[in-house]
PAZAPA-4460 file (N, C-alpha, C; in steps of 0.05 Angstrom, whole numbers, plus 32768, in hexadecimal, padded with zeros to 4 digits):
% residues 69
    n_x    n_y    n_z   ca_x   ca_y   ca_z    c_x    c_y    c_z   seq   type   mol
   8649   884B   8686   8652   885C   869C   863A   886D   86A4     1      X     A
   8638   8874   86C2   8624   887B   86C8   862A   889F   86C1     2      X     A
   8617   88AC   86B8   8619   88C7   86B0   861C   88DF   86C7     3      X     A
   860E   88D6   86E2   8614   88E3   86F3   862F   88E6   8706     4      X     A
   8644   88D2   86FD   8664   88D0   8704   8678   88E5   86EB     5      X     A
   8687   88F4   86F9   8691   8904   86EB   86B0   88F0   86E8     6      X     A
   86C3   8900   86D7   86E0   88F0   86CD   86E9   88EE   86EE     7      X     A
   86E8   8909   86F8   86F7   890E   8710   86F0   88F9   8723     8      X     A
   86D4   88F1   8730   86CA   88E6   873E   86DA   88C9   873F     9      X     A
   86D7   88C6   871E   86E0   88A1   8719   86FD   88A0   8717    10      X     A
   8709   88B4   8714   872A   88B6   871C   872E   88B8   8739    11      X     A
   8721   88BB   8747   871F   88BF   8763   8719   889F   8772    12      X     A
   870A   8899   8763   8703   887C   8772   8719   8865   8762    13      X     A
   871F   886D   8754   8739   885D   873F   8753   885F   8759    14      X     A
   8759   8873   875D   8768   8881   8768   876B   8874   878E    15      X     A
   8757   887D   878A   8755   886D   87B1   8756   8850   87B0    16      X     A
   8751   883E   8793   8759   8824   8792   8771   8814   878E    17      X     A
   8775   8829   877C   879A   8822   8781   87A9   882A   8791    18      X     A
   87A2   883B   87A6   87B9   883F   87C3   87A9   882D   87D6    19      X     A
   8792   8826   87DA   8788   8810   87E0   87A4   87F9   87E2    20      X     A
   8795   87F1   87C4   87A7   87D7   87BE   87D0   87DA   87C8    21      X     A
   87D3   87F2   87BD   87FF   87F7   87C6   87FB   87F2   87EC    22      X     A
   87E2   8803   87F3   87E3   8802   8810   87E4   87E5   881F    23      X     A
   87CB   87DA   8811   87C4   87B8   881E   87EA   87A5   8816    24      X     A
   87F0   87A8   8800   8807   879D   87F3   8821   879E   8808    25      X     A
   882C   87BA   8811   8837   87C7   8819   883A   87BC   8836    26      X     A
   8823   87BD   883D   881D   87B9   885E   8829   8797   8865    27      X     A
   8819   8783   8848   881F   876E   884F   883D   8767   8847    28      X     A
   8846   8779   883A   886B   8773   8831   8879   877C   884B    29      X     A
   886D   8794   885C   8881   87A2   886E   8878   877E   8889    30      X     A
   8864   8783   8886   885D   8770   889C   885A   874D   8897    31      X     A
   8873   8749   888C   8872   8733   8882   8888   871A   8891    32      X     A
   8895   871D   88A3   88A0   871A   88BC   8892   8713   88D7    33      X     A
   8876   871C   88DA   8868   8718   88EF   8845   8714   88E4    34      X     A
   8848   86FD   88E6   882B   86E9   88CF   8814   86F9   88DD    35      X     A
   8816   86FC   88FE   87FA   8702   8904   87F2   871D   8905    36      X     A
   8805   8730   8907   87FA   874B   8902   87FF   8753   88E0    37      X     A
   8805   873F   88D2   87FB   8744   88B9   87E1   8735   88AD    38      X     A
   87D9   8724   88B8   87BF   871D   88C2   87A9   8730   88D6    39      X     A
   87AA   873E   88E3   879F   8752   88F2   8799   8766   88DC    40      X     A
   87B1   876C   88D5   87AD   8788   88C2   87A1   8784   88A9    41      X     A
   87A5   876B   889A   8799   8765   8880   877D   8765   8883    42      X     A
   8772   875A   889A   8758   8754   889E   874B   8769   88A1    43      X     A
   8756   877F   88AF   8751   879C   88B2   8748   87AD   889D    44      X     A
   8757   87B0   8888   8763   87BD   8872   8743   87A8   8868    45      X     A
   874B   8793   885E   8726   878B   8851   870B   8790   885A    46      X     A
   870F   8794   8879   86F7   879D   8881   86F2   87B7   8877    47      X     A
   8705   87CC   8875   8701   87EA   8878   86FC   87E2   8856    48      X     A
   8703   87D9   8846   86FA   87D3   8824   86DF   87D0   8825    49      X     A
   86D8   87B8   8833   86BF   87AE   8836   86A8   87CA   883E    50      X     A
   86B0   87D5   884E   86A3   87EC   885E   86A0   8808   8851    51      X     A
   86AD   880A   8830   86B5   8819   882B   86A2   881B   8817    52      X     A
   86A0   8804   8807   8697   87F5   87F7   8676   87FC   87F5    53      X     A
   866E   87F3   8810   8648   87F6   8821   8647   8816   8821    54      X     A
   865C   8824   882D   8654   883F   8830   8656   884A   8815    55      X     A
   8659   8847   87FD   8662   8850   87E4   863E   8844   87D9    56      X     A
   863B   882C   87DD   861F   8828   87D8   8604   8834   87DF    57      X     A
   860B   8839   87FC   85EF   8844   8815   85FB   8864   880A    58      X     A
   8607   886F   8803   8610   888B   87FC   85F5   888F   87E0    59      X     A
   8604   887F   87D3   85F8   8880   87B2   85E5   887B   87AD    60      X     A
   85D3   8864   87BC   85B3   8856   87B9   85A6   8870   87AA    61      X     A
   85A9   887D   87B1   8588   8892   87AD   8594   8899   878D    62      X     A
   85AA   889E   8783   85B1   88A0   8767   85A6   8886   8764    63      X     A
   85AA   8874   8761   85A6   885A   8754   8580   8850   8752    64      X     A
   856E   885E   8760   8550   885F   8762   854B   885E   8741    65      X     A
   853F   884A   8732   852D   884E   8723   8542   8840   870D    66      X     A
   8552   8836   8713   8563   8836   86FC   8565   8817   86FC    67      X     A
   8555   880A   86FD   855C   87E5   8708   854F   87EB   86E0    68      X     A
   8557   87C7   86E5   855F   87B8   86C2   854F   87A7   86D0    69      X     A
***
């Protein structure tokens, strides 16, 4: 574990991944009656993951300097 992440921080990102996941779940159970706006929205919901994901990286880079294996 990296030393500069506190308990709180990684309960926080724990945290935003499991309402993540009930949200993505949720969306496709309520919208499961109409294929293509649960197709619209699924695809959505992974992009903003995807997007979330890069900005959590391009945030962090400069912690991560010097530290390659």
């Amino acid at each position: 574990m990296c030393r500069s992440h506190s308990l709180g921080t990684l309960l926080r990102y724990l945290f935003l991944g499991i309402l993540y996941t009930g949200v993505y779940l949720g969306a496709g159970a309520l919208l499961g009656a109409h294929p293509l706006v649960r197709t619209v929205v699924a695809n959505t919901l992974l992009l903003l993951l995807a997007g979330s994901v890069c900005a959590v990286v391009l945030r962090r880079r400069r912690e991560w300097e010097g530290t390659h294996r």
